[in-house]
LOTOR-119890 format. One record per residue (C-alpha): residue number from 1; x, y, z. Coordinates in nm, 4 decimals, decimal comma, always signed. Layout:
# LOTOR-119890
<site guke="NUM" c1="X" c2="Y" c3="Z"/>
...
# end
This chain:
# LOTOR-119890
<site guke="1" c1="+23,1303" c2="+19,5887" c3="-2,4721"/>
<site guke="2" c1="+23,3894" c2="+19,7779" c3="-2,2621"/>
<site guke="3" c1="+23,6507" c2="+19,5670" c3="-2,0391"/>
<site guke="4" c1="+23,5599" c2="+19,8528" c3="-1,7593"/>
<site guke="5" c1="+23,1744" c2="+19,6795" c3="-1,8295"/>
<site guke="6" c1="+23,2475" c2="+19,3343" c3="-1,8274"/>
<site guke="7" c1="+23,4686" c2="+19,4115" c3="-1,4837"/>
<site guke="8" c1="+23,1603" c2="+19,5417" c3="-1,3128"/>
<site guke="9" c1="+22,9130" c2="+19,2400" c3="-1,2716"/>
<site guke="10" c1="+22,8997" c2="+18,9151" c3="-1,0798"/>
<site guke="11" c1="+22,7738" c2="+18,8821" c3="-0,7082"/>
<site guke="12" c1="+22,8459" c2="+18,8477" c3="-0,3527"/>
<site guke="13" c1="+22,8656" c2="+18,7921" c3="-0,0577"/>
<site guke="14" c1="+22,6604" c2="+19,0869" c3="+0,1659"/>
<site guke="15" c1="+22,1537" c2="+19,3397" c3="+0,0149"/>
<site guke="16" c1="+21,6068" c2="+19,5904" c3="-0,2711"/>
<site guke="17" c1="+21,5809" c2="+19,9442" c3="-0,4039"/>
<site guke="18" c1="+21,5543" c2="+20,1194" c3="-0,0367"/>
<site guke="19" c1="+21,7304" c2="+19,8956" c3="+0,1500"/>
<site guke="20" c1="+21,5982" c2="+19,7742" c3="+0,5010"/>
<site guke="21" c1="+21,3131" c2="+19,9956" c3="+0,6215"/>
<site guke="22" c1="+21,3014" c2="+20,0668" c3="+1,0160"/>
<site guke="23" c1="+20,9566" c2="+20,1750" c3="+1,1702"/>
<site guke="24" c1="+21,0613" c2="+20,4245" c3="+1,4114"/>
<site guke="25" c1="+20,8830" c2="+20,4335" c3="+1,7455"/>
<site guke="26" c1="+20,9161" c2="+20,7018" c3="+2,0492"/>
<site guke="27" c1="+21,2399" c2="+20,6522" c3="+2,2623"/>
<site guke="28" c1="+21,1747" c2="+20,4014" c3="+2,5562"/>
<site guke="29" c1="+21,3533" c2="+20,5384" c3="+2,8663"/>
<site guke="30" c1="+21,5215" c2="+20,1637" c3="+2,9599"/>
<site guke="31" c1="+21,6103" c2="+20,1496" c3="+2,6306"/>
<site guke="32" c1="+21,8833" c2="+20,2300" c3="+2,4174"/>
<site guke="33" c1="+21,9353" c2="+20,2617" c3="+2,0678"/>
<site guke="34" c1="+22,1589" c2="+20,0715" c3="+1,8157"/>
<site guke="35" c1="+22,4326" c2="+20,3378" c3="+1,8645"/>
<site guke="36" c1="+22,3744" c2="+20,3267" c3="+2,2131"/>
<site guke="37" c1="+22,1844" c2="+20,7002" c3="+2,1935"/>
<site guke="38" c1="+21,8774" c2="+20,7557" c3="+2,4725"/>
<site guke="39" c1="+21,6596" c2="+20,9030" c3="+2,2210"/>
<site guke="40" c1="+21,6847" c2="+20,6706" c3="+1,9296"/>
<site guke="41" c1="+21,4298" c2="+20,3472" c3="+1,9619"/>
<site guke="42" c1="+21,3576" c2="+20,1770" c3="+1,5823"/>
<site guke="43" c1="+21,1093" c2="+19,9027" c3="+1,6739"/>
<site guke="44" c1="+21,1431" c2="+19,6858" c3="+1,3819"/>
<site guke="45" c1="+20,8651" c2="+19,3487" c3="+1,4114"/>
<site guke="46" c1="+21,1725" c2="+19,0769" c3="+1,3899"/>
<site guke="47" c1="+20,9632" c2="+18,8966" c3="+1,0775"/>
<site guke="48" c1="+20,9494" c2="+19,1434" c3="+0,8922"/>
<site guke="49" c1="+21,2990" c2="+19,2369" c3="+0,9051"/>
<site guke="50" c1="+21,4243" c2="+18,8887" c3="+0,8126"/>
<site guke="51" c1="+21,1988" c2="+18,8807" c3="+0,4982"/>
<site guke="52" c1="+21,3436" c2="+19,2397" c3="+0,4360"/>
<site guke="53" c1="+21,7037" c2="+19,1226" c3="+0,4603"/>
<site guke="54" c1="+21,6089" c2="+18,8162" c3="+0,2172"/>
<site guke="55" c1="+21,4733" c2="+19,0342" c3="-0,0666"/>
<site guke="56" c1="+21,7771" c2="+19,2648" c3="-0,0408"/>
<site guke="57" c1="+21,9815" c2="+18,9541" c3="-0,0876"/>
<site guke="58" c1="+21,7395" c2="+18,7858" c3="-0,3574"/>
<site guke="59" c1="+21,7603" c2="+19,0815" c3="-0,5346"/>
<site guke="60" c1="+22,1744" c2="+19,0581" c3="-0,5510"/>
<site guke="61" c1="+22,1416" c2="+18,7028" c3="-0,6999"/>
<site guke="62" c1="+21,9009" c2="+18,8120" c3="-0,9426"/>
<site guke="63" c1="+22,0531" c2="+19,1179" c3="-1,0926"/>
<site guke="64" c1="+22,3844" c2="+18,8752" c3="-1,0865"/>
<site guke="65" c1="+22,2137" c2="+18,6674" c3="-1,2992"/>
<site guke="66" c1="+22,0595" c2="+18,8349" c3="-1,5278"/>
<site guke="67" c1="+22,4724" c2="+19,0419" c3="-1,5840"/>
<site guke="68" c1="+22,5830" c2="+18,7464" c3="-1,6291"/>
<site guke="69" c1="+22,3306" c2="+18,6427" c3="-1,8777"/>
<site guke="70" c1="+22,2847" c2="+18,9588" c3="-2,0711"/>
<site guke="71" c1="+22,7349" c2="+18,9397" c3="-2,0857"/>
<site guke="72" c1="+22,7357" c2="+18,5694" c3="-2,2255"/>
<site guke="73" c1="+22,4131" c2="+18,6621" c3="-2,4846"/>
<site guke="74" c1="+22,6030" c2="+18,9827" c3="-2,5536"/>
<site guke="75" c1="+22,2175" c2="+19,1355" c3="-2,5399"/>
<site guke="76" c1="+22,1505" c2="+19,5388" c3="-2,4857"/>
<site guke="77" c1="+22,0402" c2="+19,5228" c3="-2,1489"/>
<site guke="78" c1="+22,3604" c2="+19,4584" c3="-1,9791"/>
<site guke="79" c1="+22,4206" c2="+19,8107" c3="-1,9085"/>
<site guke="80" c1="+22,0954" c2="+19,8285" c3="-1,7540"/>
<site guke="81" c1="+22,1558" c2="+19,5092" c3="-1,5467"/>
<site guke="82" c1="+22,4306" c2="+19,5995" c3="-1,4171"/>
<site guke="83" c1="+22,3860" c2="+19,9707" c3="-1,2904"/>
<site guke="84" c1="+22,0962" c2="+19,7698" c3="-1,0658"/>
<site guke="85" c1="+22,3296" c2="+19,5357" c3="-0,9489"/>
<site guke="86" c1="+22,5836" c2="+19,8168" c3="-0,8502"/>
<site guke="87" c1="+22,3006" c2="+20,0342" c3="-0,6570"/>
<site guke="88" c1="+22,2262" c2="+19,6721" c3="-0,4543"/>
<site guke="89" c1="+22,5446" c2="+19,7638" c3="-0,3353"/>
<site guke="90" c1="+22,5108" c2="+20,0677" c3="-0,1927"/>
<site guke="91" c1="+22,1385" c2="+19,9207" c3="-0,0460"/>
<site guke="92" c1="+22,3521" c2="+19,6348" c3="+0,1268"/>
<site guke="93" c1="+22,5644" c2="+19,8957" c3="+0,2828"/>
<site guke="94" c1="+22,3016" c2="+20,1131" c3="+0,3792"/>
<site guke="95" c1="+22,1111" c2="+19,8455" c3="+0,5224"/>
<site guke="96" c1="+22,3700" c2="+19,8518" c3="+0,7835"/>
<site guke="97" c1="+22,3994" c2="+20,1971" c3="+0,9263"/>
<site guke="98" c1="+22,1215" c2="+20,2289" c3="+1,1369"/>
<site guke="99" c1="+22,3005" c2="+19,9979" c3="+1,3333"/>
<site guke="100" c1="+22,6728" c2="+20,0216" c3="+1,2760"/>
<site guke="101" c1="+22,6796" c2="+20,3719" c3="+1,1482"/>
<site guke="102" c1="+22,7862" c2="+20,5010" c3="+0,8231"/>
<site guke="103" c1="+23,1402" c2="+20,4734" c3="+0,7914"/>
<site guke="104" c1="+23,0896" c2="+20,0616" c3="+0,8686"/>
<site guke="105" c1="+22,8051" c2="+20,0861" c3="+0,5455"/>
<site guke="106" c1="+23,0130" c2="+20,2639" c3="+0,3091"/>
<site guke="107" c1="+23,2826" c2="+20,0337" c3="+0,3823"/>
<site guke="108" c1="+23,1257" c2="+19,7279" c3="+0,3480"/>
<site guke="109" c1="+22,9623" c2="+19,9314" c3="+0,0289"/>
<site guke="110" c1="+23,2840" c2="+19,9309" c3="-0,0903"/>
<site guke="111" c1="+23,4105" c2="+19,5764" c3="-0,0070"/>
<site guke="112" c1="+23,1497" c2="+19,4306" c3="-0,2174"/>
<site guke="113" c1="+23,1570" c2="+19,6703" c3="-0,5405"/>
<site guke="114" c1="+23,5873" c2="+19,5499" c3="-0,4846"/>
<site guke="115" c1="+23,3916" c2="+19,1674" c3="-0,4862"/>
<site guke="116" c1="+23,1822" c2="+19,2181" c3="-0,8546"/>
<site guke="117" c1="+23,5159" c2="+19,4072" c3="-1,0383"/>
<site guke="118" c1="+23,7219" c2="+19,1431" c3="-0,9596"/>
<site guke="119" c1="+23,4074" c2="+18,8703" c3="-1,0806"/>
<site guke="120" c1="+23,3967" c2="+19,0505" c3="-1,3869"/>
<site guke="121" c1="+23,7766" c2="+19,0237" c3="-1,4614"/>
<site guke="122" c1="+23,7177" c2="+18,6515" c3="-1,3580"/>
<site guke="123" c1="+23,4602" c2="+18,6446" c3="-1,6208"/>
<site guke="124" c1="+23,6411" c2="+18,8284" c3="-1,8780"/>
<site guke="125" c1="+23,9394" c2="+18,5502" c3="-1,8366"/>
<site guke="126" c1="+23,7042" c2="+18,2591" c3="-1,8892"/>
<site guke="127" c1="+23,5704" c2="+18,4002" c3="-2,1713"/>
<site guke="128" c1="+23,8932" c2="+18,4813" c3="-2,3151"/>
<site guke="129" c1="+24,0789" c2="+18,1545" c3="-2,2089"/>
<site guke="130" c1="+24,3342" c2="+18,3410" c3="-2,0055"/>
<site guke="131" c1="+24,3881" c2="+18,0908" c3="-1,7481"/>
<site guke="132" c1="+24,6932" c2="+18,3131" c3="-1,5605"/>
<site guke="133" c1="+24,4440" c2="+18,5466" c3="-1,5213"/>
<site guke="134" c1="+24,1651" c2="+18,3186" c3="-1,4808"/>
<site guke="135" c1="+24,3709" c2="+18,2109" c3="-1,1601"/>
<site guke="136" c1="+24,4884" c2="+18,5917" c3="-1,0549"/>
<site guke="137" c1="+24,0970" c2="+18,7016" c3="-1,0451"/>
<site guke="138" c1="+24,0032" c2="+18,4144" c3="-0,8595"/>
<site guke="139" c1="+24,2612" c2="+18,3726" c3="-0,6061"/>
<site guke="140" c1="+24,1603" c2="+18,8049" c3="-0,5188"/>
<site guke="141" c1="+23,8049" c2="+18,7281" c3="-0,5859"/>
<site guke="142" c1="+23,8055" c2="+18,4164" c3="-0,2409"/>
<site guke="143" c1="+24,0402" c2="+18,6725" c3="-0,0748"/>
<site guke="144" c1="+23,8132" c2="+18,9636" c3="-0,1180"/>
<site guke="145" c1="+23,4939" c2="+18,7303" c3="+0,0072"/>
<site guke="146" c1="+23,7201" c2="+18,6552" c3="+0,3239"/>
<site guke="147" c1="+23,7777" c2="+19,0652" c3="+0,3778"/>
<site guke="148" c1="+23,4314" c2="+19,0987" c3="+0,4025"/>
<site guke="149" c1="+23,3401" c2="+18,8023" c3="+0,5792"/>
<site guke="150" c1="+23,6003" c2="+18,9745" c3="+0,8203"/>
<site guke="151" c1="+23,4445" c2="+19,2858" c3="+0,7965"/>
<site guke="152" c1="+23,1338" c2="+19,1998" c3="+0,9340"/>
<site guke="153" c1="+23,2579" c2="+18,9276" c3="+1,2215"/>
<site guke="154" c1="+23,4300" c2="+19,2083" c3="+1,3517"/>
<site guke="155" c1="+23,1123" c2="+19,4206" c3="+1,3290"/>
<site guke="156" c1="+22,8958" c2="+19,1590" c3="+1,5572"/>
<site guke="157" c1="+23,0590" c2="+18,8379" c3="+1,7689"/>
<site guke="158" c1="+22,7100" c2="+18,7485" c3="+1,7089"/>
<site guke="159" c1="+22,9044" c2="+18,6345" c3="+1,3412"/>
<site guke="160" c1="+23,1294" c2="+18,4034" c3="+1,3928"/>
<site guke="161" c1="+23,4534" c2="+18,4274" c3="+1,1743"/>
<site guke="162" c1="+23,4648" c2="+18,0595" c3="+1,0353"/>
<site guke="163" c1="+23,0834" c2="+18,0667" c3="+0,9883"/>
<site guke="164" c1="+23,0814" c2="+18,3307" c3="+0,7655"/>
<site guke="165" c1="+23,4040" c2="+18,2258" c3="+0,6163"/>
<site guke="166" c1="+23,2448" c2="+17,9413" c3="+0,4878"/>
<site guke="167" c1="+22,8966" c2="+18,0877" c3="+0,3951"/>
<site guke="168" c1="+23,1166" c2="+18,3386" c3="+0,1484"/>
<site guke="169" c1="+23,3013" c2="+18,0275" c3="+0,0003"/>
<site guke="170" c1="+22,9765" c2="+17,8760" c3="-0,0764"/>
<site guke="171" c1="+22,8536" c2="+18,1751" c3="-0,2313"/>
<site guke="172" c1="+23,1084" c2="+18,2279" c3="-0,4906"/>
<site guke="173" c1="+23,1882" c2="+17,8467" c3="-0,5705"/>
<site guke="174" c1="+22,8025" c2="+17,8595" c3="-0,6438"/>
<site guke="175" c1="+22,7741" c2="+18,1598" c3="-0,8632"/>
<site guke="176" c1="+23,1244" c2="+18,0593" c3="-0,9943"/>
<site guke="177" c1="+22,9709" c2="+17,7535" c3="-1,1193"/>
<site guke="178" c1="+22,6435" c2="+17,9292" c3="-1,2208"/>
<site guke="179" c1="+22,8321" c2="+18,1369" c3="-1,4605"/>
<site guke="180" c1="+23,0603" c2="+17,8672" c3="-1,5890"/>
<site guke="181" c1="+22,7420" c2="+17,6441" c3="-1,7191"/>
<site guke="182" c1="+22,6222" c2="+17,9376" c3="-1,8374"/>
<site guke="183" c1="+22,9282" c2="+17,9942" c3="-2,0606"/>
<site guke="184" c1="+22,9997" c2="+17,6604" c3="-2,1577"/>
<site guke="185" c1="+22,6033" c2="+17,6272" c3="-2,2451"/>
<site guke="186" c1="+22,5248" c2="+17,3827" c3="-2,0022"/>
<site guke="187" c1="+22,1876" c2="+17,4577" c3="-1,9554"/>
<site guke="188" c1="+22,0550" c2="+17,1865" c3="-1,6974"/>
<site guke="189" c1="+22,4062" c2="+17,2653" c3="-1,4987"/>
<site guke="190" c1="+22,2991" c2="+17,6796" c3="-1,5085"/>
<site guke="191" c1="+21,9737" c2="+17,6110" c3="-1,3769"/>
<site guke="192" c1="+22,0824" c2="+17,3594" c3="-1,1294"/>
<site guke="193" c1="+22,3726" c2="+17,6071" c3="-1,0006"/>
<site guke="194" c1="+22,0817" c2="+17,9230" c3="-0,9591"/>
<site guke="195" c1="+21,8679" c2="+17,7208" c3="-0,7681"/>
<site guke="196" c1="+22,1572" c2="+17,6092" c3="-0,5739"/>
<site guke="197" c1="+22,2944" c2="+18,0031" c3="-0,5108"/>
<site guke="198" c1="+21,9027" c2="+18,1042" c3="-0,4495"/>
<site guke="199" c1="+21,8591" c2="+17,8633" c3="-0,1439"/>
<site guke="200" c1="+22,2257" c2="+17,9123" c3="-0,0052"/>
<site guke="201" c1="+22,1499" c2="+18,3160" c3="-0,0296"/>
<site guke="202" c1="+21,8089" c2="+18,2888" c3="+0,2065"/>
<site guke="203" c1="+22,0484" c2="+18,0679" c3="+0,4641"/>
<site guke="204" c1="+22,3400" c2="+18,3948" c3="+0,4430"/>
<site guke="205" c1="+22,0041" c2="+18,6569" c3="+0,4754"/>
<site guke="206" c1="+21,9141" c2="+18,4721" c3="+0,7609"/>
<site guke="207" c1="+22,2895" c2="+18,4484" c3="+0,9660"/>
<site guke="208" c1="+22,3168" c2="+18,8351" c3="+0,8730"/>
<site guke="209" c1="+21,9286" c2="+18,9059" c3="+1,0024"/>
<site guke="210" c1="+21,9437" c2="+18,6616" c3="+1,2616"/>
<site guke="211" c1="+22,2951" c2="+18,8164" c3="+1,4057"/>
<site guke="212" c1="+22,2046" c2="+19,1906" c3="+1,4256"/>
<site guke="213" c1="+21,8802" c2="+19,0562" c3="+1,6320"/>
<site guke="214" c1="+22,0706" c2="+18,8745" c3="+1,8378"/>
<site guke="215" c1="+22,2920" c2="+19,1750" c3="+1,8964"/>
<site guke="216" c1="+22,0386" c2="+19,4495" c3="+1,9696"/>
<site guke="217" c1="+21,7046" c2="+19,2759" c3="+2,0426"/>
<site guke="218" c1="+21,6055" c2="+19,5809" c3="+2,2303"/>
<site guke="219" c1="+21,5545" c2="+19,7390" c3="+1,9234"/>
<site guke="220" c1="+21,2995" c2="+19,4937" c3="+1,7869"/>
<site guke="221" c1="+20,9512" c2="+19,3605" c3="+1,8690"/>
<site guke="222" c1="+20,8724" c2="+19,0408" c3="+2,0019"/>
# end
């Protein structure tokens, strides 16, 4: 398998085939939409949202997994794997635009397809025993999860900085550790480490969905 493959899988941070969906209702005339436009009302039930946001973000674990599974078993379905983890990208980012606009989705779009490269060359260097570049990849890899933990604090002060700071650092020490008992063929340790990156990613679904209610509850039903 190609280096340019093996460069292209882990996780992150930021979201299901579709992305977020947004029932749209007629424009109310106190109301305002996310872009602050008169005629644009999505009235989203705030439930449903949340549970939307969590399956976008389930689904990002899960593809990671099964890359970095089908990469250490060196099985055929890699390829396959991995173009669904890359198109979770683009849903994260377009999940969003409705509310940011999308410039802010293709960037963040960007930001995390930047965040699985350099987990793949992380990867790569394990495998390999390259600890220089073990170090390089990783040392980009937390900087990368702090640019988009950035990203988004400056989207919404509803996001604090240091909160999701520290919910990115989680994330990758988890998968991090996921894919290292996976290598090593530490079984018990890879299943402890999923379970332990599954129930951290609901908690990150939940600051993201939480925060963009917080920040335009007109746009939502009670």
């Amino acid at each position: 398998m190609k280096l340019k493959l093996l460069a292209g899988f882990l996780s992150l941070a930021l979201l299901a085939t579709g992305g977020l969906w947004y029932a749209t209702a007629n424009a109310d005339s106190a109301g305002r939409g996310p872009h602050g436009s008169d005629d644009q009302s999505a009235v989203v039930h705030r439930a449903s949202f949340k549970a939307d946001m969590r399956k976008l973000w389930e689904d990002h674990i899960v593809w990671t997994r099964m890359v970095i599974v089908g990469i250490v078993a060196g099985t055929p379905d890699t390829d396959a794997a991995l173009t669904r983890l890359l198109d979770n990208q683009t849903d994260i980012g377009n999940a969003i635009k409705p509310f940011y606009g999308d410039a802010a989705g293709t960037a963040l779009t960007g930001l995390l397809r930047q965040h699985i490269v350099i987990a793949g060359q992380l990867l790569t260097a394990a495998k390999t025993g390259d600890s220089a570049a073990f170090a390089a990849a990783k040392t980009a890899w937390y900087a990368n999860a702090h640019d988009i933990a950035a990203f988004l604090a400056s989207a919404n002060d509803q996001w604090p900085l240091a909160e999701l700071d520290a919910a990115m650092k989680m994330h990758l020490d988890q998968t991090l550790a996921e894919a290292v008992a996976r290598l090593g063929g530490d079984w018990t340790g890879d299943v402890a480490a999923y379970e332990a990156v599954h129930l951290h990613i609901l908690h990150m679904a939940d600051i993201l969905s939480d925060g963009i209610i917080a920040k335009f509850p007109s746009a939502f039903a009670r």
